[in-house]
mmCIF file as Biopython writes it, N, C-alpha, C and O atoms, coordinates in Angstrom:
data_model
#
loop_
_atom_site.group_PDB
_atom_site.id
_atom_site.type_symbol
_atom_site.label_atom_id
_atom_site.label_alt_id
_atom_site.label_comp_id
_atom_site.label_asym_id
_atom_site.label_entity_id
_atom_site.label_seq_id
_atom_site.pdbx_PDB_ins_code
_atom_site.Cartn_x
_atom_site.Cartn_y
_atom_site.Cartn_z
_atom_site.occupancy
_atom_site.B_iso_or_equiv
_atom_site.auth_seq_id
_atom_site.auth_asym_id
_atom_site.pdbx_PDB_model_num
ATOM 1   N N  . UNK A ? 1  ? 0.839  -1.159  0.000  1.0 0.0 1  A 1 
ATOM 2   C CA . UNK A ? 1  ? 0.000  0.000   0.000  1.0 0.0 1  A 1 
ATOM 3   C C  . UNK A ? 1  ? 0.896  1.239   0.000  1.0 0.0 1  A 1 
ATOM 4   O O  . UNK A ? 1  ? 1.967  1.138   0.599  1.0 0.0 1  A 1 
ATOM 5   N N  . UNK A ? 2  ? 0.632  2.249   -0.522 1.0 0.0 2  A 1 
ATOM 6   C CA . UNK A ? 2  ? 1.570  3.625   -0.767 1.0 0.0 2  A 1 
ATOM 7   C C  . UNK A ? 2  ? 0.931  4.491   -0.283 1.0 0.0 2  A 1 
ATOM 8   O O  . UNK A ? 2  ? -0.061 4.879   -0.900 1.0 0.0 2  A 1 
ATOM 9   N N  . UNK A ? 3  ? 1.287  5.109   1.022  1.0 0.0 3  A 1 
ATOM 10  C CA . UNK A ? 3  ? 0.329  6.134   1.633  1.0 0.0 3  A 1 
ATOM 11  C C  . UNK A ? 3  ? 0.549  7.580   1.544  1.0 0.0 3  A 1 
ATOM 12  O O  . UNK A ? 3  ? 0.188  8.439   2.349  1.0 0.0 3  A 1 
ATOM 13  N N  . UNK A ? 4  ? 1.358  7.758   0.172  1.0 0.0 4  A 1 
ATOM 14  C CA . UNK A ? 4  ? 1.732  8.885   -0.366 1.0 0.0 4  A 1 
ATOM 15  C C  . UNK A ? 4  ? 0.701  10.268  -0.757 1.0 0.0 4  A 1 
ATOM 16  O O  . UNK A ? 4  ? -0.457 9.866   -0.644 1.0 0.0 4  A 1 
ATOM 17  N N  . UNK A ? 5  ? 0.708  11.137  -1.003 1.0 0.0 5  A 1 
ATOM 18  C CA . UNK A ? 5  ? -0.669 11.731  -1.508 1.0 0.0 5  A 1 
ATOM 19  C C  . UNK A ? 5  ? -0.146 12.825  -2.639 1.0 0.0 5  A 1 
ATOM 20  O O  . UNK A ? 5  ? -0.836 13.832  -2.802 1.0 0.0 5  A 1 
ATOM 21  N N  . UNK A ? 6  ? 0.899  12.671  -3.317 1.0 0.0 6  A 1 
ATOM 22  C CA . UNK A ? 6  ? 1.292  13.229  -4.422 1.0 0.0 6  A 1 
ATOM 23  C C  . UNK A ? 6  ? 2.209  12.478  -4.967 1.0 0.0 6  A 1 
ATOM 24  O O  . UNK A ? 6  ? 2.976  11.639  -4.494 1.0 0.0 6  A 1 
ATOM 25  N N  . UNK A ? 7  ? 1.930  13.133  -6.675 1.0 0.0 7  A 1 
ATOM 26  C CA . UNK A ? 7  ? 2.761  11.744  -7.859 1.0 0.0 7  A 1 
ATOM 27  C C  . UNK A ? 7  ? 4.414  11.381  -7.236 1.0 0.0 7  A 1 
ATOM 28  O O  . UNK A ? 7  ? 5.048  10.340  -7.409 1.0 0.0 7  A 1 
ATOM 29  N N  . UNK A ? 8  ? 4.782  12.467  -6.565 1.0 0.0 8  A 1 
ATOM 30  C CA . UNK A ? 8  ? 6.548  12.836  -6.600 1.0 0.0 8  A 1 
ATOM 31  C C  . UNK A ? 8  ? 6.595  11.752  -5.042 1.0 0.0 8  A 1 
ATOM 32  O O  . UNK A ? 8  ? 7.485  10.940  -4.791 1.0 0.0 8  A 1 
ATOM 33  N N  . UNK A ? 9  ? 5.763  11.955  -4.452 1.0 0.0 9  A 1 
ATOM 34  C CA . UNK A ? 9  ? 5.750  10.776  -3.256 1.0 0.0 9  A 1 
ATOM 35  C C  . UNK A ? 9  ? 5.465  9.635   -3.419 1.0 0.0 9  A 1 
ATOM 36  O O  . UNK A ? 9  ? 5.614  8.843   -2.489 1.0 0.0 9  A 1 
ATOM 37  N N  . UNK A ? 10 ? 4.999  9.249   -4.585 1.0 0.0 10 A 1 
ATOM 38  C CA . UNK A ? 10 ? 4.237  8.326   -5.352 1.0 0.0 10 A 1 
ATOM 39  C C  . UNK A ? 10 ? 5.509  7.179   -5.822 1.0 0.0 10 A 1 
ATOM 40  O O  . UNK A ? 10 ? 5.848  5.998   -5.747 1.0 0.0 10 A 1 
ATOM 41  N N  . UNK A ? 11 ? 5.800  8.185   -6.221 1.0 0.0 11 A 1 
ATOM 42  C CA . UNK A ? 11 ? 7.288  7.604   -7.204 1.0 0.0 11 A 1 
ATOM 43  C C  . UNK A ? 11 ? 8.032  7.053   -6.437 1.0 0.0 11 A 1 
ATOM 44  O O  . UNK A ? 11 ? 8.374  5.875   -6.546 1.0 0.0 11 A 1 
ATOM 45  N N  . UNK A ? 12 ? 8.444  7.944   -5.411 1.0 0.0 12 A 1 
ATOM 46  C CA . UNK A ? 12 ? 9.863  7.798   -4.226 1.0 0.0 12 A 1 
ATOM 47  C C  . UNK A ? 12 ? 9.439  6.484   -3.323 1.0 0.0 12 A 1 
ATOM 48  O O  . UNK A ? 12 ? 10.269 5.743   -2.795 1.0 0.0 12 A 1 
ATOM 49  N N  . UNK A ? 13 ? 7.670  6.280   -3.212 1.0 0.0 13 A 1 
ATOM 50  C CA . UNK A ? 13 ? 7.669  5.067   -2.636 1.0 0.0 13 A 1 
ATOM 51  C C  . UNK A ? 13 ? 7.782  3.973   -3.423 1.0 0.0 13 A 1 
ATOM 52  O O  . UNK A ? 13 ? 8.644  3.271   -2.895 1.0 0.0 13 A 1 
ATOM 53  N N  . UNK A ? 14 ? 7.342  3.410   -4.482 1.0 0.0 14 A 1 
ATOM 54  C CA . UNK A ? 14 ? 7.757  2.818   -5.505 1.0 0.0 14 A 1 
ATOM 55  C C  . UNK A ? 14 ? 9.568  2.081   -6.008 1.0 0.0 14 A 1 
ATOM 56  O O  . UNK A ? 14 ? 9.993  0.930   -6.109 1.0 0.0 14 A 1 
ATOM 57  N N  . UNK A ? 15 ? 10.242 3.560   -6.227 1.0 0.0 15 A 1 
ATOM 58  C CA . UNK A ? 15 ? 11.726 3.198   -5.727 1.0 0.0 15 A 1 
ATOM 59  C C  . UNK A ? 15 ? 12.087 2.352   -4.506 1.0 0.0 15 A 1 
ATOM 60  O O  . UNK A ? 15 ? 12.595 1.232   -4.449 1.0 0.0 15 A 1 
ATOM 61  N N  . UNK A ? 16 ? 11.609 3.356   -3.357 1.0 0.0 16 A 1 
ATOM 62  C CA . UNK A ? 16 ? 12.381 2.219   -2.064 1.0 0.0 16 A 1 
ATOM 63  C C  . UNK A ? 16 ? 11.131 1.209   -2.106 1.0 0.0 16 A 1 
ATOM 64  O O  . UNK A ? 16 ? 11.308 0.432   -1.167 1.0 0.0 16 A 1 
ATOM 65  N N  . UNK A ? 17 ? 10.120 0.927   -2.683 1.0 0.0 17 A 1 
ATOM 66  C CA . UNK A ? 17 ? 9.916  -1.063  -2.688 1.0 0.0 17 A 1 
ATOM 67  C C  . UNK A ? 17 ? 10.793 -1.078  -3.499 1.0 0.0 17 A 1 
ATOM 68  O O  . UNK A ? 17 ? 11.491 -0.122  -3.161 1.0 0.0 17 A 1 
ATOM 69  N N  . UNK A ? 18 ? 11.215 -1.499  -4.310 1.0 0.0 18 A 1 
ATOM 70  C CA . UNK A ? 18 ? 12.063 -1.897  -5.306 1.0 0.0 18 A 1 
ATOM 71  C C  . UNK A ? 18 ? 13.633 -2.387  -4.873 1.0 0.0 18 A 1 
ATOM 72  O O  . UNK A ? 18 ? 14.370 -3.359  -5.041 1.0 0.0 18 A 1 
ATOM 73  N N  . UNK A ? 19 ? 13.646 -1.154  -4.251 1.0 0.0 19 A 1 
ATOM 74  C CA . UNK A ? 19 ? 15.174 -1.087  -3.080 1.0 0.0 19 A 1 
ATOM 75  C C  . UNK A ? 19 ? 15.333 -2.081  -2.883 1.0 0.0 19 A 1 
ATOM 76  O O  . UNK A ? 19 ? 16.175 -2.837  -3.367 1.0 0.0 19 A 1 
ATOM 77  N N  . UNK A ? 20 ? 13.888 -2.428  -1.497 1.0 0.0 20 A 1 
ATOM 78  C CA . UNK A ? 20 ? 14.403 -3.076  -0.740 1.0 0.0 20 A 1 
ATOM 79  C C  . UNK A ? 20 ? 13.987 -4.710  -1.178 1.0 0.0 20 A 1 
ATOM 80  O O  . UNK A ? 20 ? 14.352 -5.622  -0.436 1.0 0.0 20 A 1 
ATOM 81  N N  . UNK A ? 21 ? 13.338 -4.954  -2.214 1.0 0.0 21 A 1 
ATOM 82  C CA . UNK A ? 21 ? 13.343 -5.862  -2.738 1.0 0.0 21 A 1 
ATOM 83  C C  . UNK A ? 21 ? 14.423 -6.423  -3.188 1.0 0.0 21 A 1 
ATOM 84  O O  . UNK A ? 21 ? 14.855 -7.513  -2.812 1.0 0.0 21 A 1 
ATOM 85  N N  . UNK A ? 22 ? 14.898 -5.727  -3.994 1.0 0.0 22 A 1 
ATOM 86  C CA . UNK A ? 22 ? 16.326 -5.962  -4.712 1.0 0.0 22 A 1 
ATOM 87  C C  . UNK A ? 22 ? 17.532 -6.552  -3.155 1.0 0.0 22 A 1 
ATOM 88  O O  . UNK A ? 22 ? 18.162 -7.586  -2.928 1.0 0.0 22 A 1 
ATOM 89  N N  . UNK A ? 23 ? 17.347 -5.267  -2.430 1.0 0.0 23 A 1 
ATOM 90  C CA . UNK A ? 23 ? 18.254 -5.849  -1.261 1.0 0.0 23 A 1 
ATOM 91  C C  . UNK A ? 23 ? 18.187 -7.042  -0.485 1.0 0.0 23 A 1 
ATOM 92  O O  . UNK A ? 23 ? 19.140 -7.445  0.181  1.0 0.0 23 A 1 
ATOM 93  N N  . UNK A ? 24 ? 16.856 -7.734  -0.571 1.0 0.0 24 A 1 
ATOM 94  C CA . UNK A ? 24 ? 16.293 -8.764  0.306  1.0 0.0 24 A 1 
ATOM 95  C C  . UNK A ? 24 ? 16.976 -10.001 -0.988 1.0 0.0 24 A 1 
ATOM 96  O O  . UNK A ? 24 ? 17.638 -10.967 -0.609 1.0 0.0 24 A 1 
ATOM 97  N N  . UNK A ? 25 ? 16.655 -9.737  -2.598 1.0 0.0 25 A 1 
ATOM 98  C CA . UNK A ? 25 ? 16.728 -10.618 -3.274 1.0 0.0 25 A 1 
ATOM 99  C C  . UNK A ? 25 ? 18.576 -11.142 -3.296 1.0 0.0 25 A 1 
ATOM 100 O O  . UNK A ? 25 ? 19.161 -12.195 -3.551 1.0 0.0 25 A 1 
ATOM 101 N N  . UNK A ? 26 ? 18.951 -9.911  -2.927 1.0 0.0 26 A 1 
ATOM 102 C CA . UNK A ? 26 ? 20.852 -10.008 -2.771 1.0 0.0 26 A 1 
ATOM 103 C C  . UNK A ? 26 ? 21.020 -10.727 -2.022 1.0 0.0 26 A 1 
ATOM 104 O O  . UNK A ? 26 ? 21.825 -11.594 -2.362 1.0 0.0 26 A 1 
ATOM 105 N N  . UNK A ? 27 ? 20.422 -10.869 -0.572 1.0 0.0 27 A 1 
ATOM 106 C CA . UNK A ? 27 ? 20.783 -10.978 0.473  1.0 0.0 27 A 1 
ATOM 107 C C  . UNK A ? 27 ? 20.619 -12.643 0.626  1.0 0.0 27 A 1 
ATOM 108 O O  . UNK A ? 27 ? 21.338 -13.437 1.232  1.0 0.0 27 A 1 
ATOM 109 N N  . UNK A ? 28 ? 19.277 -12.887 -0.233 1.0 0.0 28 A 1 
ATOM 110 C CA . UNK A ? 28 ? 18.916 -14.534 -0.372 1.0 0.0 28 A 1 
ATOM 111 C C  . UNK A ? 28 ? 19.609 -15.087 -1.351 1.0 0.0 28 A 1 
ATOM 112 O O  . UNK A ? 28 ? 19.770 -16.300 -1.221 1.0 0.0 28 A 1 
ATOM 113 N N  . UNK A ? 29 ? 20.118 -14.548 -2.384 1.0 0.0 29 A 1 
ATOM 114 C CA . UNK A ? 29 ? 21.920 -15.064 -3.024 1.0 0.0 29 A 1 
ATOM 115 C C  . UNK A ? 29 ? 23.044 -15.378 -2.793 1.0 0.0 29 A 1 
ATOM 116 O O  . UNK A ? 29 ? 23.809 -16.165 -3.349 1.0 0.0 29 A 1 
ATOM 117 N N  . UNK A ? 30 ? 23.192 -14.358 -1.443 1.0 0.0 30 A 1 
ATOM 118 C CA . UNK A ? 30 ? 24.374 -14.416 -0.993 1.0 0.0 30 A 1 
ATOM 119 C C  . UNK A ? 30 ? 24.110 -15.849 0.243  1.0 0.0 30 A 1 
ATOM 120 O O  . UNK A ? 30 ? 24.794 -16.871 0.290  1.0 0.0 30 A 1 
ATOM 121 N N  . UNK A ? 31 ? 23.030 -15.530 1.058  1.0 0.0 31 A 1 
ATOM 122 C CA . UNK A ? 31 ? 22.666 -17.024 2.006  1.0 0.0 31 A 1 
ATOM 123 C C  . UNK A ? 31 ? 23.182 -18.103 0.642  1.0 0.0 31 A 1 
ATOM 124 O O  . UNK A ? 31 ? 24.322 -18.523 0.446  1.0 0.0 31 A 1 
ATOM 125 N N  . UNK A ? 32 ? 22.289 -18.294 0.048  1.0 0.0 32 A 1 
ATOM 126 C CA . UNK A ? 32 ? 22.369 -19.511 -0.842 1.0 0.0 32 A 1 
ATOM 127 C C  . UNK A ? 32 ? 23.575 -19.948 -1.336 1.0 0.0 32 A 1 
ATOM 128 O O  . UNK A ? 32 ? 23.943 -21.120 -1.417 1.0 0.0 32 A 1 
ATOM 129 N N  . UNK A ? 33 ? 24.241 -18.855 -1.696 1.0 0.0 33 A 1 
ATOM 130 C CA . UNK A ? 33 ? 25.795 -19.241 -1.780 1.0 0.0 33 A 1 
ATOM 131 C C  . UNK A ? 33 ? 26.503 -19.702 -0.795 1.0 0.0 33 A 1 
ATOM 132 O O  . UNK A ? 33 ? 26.847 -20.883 -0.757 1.0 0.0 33 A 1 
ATOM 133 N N  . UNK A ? 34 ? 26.802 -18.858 0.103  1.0 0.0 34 A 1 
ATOM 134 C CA . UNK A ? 34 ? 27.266 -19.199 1.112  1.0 0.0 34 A 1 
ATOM 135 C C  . UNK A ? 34 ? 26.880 -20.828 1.885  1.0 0.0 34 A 1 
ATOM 136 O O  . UNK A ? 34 ? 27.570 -21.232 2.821  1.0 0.0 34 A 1 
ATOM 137 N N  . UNK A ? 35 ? 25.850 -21.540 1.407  1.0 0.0 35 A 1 
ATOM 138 C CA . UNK A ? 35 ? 25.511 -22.725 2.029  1.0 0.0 35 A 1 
ATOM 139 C C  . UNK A ? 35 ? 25.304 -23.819 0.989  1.0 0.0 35 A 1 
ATOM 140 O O  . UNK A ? 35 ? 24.973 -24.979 1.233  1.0 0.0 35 A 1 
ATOM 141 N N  . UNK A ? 36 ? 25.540 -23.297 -0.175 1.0 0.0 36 A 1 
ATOM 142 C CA . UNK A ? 36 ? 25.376 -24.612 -1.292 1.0 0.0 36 A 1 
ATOM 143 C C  . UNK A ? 36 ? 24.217 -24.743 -2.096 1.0 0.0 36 A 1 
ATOM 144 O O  . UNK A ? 36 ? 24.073 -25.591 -2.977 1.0 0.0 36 A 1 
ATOM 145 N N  . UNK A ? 37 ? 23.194 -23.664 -1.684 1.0 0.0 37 A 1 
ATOM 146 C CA . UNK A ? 37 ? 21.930 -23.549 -1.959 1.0 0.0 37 A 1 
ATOM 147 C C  . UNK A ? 37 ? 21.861 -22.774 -3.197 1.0 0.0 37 A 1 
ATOM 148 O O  . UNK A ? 37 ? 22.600 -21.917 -3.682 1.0 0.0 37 A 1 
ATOM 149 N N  . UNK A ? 38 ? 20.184 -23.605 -3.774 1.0 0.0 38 A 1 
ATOM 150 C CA . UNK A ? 38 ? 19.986 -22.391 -5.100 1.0 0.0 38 A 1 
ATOM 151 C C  . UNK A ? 38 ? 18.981 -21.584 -4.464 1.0 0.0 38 A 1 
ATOM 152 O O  . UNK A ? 38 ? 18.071 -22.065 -3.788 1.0 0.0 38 A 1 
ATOM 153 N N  . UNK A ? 39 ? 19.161 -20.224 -4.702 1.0 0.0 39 A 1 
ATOM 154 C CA . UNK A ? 39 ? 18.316 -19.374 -4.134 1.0 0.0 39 A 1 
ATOM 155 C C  . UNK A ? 39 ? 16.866 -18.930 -4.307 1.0 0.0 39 A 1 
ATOM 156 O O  . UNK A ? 39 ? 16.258 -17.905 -3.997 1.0 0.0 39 A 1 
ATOM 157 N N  . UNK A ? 40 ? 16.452 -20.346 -5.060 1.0 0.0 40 A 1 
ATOM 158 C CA . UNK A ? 40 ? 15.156 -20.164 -4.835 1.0 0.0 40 A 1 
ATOM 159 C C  . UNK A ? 40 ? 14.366 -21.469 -4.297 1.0 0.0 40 A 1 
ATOM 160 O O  . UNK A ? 40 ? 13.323 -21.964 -4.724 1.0 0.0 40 A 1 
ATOM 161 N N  . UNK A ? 41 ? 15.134 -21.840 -3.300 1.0 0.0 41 A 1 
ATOM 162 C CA . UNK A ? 41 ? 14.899 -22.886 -2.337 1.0 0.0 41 A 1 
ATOM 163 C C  . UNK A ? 41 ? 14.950 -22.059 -1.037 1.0 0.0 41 A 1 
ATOM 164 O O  . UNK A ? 41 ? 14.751 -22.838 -0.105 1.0 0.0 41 A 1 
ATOM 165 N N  . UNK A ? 42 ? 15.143 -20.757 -0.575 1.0 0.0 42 A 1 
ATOM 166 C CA . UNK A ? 42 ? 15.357 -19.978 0.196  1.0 0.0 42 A 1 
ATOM 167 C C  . UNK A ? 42 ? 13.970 -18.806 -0.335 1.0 0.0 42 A 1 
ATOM 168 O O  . UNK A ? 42 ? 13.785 -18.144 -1.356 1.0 0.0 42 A 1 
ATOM 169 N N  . UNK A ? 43 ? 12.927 -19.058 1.398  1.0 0.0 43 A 1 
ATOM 170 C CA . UNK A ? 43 ? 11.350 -18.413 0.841  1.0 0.0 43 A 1 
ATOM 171 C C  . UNK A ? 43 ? 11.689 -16.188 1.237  1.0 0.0 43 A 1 
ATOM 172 O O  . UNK A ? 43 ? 12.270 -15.483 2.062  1.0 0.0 43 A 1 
ATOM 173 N N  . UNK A ? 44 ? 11.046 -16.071 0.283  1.0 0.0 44 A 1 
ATOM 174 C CA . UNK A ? 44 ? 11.249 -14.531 -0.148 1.0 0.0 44 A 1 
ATOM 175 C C  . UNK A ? 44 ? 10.242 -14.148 1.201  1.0 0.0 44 A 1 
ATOM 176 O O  . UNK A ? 44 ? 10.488 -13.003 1.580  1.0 0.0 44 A 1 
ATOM 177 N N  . UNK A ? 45 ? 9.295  -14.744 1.923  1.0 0.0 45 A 1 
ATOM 178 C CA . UNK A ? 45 ? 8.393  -14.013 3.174  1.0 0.0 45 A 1 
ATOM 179 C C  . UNK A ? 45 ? 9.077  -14.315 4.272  1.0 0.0 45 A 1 
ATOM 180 O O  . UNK A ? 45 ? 8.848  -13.578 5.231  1.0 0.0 45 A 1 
ATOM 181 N N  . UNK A ? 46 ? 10.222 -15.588 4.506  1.0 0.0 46 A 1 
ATOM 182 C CA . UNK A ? 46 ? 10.918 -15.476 5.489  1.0 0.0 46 A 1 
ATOM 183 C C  . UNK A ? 46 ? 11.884 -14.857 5.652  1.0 0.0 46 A 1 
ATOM 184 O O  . UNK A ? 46 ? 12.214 -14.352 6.725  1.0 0.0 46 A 1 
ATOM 185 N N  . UNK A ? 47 ? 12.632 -14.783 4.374  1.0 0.0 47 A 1 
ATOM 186 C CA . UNK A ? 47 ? 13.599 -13.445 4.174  1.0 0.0 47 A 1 
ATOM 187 C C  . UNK A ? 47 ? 13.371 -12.303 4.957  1.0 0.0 47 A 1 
ATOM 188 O O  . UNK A ? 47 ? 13.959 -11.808 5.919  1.0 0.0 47 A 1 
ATOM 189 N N  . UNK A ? 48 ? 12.026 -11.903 4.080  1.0 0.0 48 A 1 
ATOM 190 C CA . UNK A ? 48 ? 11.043 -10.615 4.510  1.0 0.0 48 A 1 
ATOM 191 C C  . UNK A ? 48 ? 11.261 -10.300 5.966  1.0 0.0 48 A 1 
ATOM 192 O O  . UNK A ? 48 ? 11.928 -9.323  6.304  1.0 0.0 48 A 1 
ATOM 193 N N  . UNK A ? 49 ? 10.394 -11.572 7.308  1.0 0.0 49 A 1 
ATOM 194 C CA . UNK A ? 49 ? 10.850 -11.551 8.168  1.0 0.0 49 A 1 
ATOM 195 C C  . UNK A ? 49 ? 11.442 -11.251 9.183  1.0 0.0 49 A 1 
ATOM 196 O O  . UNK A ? 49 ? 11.221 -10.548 10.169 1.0 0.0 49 A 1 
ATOM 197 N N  . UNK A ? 50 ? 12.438 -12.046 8.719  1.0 0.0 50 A 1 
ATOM 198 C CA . UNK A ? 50 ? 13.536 -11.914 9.311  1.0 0.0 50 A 1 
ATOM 199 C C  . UNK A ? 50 ? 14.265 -10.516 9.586  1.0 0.0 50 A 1 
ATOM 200 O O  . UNK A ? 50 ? 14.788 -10.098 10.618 1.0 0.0 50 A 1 
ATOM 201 N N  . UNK A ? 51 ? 14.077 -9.708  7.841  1.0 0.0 51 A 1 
ATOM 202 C CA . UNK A ? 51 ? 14.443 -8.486  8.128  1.0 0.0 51 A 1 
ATOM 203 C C  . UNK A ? 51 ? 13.858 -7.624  9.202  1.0 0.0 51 A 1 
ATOM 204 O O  . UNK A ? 51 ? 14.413 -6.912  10.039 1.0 0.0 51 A 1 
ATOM 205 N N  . UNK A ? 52 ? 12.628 -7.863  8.972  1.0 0.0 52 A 1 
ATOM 206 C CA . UNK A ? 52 ? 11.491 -6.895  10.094 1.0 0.0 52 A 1 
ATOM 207 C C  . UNK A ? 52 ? 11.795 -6.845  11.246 1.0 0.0 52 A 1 
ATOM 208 O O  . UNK A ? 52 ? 11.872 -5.829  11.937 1.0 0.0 52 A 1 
ATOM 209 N N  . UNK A ? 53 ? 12.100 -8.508  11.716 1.0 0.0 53 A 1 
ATOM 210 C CA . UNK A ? 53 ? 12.520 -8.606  13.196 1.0 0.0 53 A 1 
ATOM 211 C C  . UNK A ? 53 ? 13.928 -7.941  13.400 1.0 0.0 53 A 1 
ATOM 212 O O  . UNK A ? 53 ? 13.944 -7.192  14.377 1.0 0.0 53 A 1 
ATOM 213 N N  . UNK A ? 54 ? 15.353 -8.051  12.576 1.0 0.0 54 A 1 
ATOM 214 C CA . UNK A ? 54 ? 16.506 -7.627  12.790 1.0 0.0 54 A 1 
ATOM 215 C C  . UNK A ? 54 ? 16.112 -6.088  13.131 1.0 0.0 54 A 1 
ATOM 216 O O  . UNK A ? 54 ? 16.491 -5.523  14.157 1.0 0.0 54 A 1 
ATOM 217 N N  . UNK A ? 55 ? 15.485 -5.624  12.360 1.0 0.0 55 A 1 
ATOM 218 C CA . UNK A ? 55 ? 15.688 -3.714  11.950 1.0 0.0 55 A 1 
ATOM 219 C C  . UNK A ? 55 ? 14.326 -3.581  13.369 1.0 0.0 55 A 1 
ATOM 220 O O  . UNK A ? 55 ? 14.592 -2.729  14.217 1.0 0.0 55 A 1 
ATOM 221 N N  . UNK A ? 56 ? 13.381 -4.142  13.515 1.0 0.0 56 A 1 
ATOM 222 C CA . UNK A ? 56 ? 12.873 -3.281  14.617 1.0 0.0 56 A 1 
ATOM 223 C C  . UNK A ? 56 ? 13.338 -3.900  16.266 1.0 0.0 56 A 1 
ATOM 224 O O  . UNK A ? 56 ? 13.028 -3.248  17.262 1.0 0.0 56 A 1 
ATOM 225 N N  . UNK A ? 57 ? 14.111 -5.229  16.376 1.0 0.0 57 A 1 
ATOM 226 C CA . UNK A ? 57 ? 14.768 -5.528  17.438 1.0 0.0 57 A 1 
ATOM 227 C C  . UNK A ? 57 ? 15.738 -4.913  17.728 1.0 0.0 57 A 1 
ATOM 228 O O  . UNK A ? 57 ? 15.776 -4.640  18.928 1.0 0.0 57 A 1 
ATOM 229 N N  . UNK A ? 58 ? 16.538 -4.572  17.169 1.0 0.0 58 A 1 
ATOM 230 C CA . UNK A ? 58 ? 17.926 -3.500  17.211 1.0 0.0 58 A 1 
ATOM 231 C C  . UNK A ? 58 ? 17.681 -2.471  16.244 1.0 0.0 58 A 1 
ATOM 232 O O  . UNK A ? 58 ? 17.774 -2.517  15.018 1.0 0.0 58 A 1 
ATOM 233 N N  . UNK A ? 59 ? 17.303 -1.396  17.121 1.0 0.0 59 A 1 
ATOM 234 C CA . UNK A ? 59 ? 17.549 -0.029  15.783 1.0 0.0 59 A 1 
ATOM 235 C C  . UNK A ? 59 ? 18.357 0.495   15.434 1.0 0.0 59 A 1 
ATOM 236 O O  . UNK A ? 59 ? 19.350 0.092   16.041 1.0 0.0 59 A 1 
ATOM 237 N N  . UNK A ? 60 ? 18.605 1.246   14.742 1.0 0.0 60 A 1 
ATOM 238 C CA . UNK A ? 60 ? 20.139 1.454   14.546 1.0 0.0 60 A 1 
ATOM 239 C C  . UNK A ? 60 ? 21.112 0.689   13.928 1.0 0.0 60 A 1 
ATOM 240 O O  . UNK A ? 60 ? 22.187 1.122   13.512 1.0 0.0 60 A 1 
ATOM 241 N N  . UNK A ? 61 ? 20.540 -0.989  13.848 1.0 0.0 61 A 1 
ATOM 242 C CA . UNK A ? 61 ? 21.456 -1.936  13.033 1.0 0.0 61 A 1 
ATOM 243 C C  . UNK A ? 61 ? 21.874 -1.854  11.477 1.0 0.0 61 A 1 
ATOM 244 O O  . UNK A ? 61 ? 22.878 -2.180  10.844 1.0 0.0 61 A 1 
ATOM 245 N N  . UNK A ? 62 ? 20.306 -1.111  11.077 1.0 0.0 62 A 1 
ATOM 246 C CA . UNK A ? 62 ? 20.526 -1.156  9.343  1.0 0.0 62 A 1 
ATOM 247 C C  . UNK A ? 62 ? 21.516 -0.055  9.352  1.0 0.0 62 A 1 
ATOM 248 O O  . UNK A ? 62 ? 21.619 0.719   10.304 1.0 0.0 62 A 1 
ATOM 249 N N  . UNK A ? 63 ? 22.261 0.009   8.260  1.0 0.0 63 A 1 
ATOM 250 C CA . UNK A ? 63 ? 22.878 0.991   8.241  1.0 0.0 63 A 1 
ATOM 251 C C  . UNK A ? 63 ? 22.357 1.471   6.808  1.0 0.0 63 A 1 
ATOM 252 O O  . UNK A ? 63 ? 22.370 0.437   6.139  1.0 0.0 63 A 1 
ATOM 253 N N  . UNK A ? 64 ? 21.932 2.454   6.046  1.0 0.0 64 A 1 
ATOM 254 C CA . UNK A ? 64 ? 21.435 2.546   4.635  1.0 0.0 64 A 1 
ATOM 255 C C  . UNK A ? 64 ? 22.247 2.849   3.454  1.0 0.0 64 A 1 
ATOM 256 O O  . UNK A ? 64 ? 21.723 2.897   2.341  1.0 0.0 64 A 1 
#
């Protein structure tokens, strides 16, 4: 959902999904490598997750 209320906010939310898609999709490449895995044996909502819990259990962890 984009709770933007103009095109230019519109956009900018659009980009960071994309972001952080892209970053989540890196991140399940690099697992998969790192363990022998093809990375799409590794699920994109636990990924998801996982992130949610890291970034709102420790704030300050992401760095951007």
């Amino acid at each position: 959902m984009l709770s933007s209320k103009t095109p230019d906010g519109v956009v900018q939310q659009i980009w960071a999904h994309l972001l952080v898609h892209h970053a989540l999709r890196e991140l399940m490449a690099r697992t998969a490598a790192t363990r022998g895995l093809d990375a799409d044996r590794i699920s994109f909502t636990e990924n998801l997750r996982s992130a949610r819990r890291s970034v709102t259990v420790t704030p300050g962890s992401f760095s951007p």
